[in-house]
C-alpha positions as CSV (number, residue, x, y, z in Angstrom):
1,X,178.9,184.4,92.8
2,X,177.8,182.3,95.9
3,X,176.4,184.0,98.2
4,X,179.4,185.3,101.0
5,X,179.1,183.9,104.5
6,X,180.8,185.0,107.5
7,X,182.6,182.4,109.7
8,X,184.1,183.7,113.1
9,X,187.1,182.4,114.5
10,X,186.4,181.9,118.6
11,X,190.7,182.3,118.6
12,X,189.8,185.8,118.7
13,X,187.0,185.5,121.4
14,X,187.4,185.9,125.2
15,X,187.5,182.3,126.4
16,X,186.3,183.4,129.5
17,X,183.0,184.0,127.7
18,X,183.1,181.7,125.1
19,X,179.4,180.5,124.7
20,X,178.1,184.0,125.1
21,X,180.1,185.9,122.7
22,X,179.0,182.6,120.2
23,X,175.5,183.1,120.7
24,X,175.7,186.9,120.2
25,X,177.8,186.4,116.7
26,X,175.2,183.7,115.8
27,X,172.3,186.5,116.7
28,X,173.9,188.9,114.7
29,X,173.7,186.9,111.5
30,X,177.2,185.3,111.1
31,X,176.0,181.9,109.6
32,X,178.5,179.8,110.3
33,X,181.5,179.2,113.6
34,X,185.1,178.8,113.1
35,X,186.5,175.9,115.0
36,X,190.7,176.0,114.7
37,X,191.8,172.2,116.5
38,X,195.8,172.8,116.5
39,X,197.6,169.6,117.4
40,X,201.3,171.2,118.2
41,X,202.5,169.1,115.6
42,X,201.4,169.9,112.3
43,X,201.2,173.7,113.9
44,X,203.0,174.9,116.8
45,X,200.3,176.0,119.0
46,X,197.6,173.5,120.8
47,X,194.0,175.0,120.9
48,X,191.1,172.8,121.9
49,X,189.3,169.9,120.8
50,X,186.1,167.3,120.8
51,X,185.0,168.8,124.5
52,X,185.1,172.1,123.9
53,X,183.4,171.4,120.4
54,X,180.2,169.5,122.1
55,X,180.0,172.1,124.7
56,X,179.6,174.8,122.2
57,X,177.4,172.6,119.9
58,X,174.5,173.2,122.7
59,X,175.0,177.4,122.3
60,X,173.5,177.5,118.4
61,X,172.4,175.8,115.8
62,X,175.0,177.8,113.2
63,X,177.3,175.4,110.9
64,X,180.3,174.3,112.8
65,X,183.1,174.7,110.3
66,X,186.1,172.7,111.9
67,X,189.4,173.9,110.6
68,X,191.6,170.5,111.3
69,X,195.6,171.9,111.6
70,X,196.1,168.4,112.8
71,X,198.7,165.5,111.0
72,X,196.5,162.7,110.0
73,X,193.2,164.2,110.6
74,X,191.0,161.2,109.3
75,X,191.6,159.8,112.9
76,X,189.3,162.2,114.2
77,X,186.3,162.4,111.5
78,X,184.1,159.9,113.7
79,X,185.1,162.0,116.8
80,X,184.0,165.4,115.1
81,X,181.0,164.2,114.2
82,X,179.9,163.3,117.5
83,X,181.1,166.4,119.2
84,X,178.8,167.9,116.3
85,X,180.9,169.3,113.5
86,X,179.2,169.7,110.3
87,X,182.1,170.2,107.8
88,X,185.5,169.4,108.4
89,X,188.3,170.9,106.6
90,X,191.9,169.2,106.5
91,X,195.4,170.2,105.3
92,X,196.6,168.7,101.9
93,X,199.9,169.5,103.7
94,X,199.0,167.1,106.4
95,X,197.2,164.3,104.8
96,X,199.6,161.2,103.5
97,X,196.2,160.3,101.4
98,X,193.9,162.9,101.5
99,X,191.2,161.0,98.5
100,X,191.1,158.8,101.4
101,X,190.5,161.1,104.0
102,X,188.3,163.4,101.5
103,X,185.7,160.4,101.0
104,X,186.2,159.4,104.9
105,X,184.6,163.3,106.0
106,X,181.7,162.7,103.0
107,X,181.2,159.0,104.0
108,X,180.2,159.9,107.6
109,X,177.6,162.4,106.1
110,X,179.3,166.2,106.6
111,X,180.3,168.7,104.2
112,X,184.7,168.2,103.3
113,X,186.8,171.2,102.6
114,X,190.4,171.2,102.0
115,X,192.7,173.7,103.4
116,X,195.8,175.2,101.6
117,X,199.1,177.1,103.0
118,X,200.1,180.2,101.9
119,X,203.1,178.8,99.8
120,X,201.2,175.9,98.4
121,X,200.1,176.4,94.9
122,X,196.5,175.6,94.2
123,X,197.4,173.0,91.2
124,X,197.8,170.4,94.1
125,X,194.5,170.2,94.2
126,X,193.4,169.6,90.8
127,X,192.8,166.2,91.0
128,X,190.5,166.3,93.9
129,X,188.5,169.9,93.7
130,X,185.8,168.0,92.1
131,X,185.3,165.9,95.5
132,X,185.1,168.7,97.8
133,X,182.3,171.5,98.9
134,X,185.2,174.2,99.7
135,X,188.8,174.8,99.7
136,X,190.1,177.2,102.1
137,X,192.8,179.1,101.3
138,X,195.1,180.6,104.5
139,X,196.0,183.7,103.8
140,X,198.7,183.8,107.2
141,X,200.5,180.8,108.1
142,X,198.6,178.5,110.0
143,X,198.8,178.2,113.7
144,X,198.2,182.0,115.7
145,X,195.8,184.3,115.3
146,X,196.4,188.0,115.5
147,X,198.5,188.0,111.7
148,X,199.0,190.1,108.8
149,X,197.2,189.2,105.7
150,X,199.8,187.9,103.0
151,X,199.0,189.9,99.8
152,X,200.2,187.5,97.0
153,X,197.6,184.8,98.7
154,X,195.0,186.9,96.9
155,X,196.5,185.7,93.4
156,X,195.8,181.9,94.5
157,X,191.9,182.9,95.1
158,X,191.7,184.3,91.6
159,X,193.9,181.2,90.2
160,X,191.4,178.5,92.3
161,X,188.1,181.0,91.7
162,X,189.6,180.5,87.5
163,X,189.9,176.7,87.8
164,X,186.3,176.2,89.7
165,X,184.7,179.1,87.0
166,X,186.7,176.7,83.7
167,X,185.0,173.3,85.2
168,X,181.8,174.6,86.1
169,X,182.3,174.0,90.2
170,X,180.4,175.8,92.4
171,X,182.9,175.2,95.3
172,X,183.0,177.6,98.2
173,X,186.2,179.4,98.5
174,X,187.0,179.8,102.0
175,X,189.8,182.7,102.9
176,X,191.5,182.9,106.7
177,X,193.9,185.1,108.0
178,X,194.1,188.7,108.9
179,X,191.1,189.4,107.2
180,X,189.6,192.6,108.1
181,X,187.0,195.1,106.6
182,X,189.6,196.9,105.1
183,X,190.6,194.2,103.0
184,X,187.9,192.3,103.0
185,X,186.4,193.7,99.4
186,X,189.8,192.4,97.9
187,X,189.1,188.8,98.8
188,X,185.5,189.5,97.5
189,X,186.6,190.3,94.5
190,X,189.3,188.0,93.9
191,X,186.5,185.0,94.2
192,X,186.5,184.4,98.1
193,X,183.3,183.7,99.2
194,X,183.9,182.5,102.7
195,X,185.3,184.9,105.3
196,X,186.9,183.7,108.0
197,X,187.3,186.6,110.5
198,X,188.9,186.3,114.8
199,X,189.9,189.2,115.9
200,X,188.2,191.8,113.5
201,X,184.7,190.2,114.8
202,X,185.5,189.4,118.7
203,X,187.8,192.5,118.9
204,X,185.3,195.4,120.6
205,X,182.0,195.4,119.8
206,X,181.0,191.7,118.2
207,X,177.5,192.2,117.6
208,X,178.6,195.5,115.6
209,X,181.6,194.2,113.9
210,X,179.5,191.3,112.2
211,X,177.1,193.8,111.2
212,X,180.1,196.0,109.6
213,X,180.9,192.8,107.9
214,X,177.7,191.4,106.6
215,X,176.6,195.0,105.4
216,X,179.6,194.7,103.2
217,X,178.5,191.6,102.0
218,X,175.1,192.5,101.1
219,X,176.6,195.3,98.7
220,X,178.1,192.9,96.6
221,X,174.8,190.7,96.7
222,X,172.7,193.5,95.8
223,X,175.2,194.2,92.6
């Protein structure tokens, strides 16, 4: 198994403090930072974009994992990159050529993932899993934060965590939505390796949630 990494979403965090409760997930060990751009199109809700991005990028030096729920997103690679994105994740769903937009994320030097709805099977992508570092699997449909896990998502990570293991891929299998650390053992050990978490980090206590989360981790590393 790769080793698991916690991502935190800032849709959970208070906006009002956005760089500080940043810094204190990043100080607590969470190695990577969410970033959900929503475009109203290819999801109903608009969240934020480039700006806010750059602003953040002076808080840490954690990966910035931009989660692109945007039609078309190859328009934006160059713009991500500036604003200081490290990997970018786009929707098969929302990309008329996504080899295209697949080599346009590696070509500009980042890390590419590609994202997955909840009722998209996983064989879409078995032409291109080769190409990418991650897939992300949602787990809620895409565009709030704040929803109930969907439990038959959990057979897609064993399906995609089957197809990777059969071909010898050491891709990163990213999960998001309504994960929790109730639930988040199941993801585990269905093949997730990625945890995308919002409100079960920036909900209370941050500093203590990502502990709650990464202690959880390091059982299964210790195994």
């Amino acid at each position: 198994m790769n080793m698991i990494i916690l991502s935190p979403s800032i849709l959970g965090a208070d906006f009002k403090r956005l760089g500080e409760q940043v810094e204190e997930v990043a100080r607590a060990g969470a190695p990577y930072i969410h970033l959900d751009v929503m475009d109203g199109t290819f999801v109903p809700s608009i969240s934020f974009g480039m700006p806010l991005i750059e602003s953040l990028r002076s808080c840490t030096d954690r990966v910035f994992d931009v989660h692109m729920m945007v039609e078309e997103p190859g328009r934006y690679v160059d713009a991500m990159k500036k604003a200081g994105a490290d990997l970018i994740c786009v929707h098969q769903e929302a990309c008329l050529h996504l080899d295209r937009t697949v080599h346009q994320i590696r070509e500009a030097g980042l890390r590419a993932a590609v994202a997955l709805n909840p009722a998209t099977p996983v064989g879409t992508l078995d032409l291109i899993l080769s190409e990418v570092d991650m897939v992300l699997l949602m787990t809620v449909n895409p565009g709030f934060g704040g929803q109930k896990f969907i439990p038959y998502t959990l057979e897609k990570v064993r399906s995609l965590r089957r197809m990777c293991s059969e071909r010898g891929l050491s891709t990163q299998i990213q999960v998001d939505g309504g994960i929790t650390t109730d639930n988040v053992r199941d993801v585990i050990d269905a093949g997730a390796d990625v945890i995308v978490a919002g409100s079960a980090v920036f909900k209370g206590n941050p500093s203590e949630n990502v502990k709650r989360f990464l202690d959880i981790f390091q059982e299964y590393e210790r195994r």
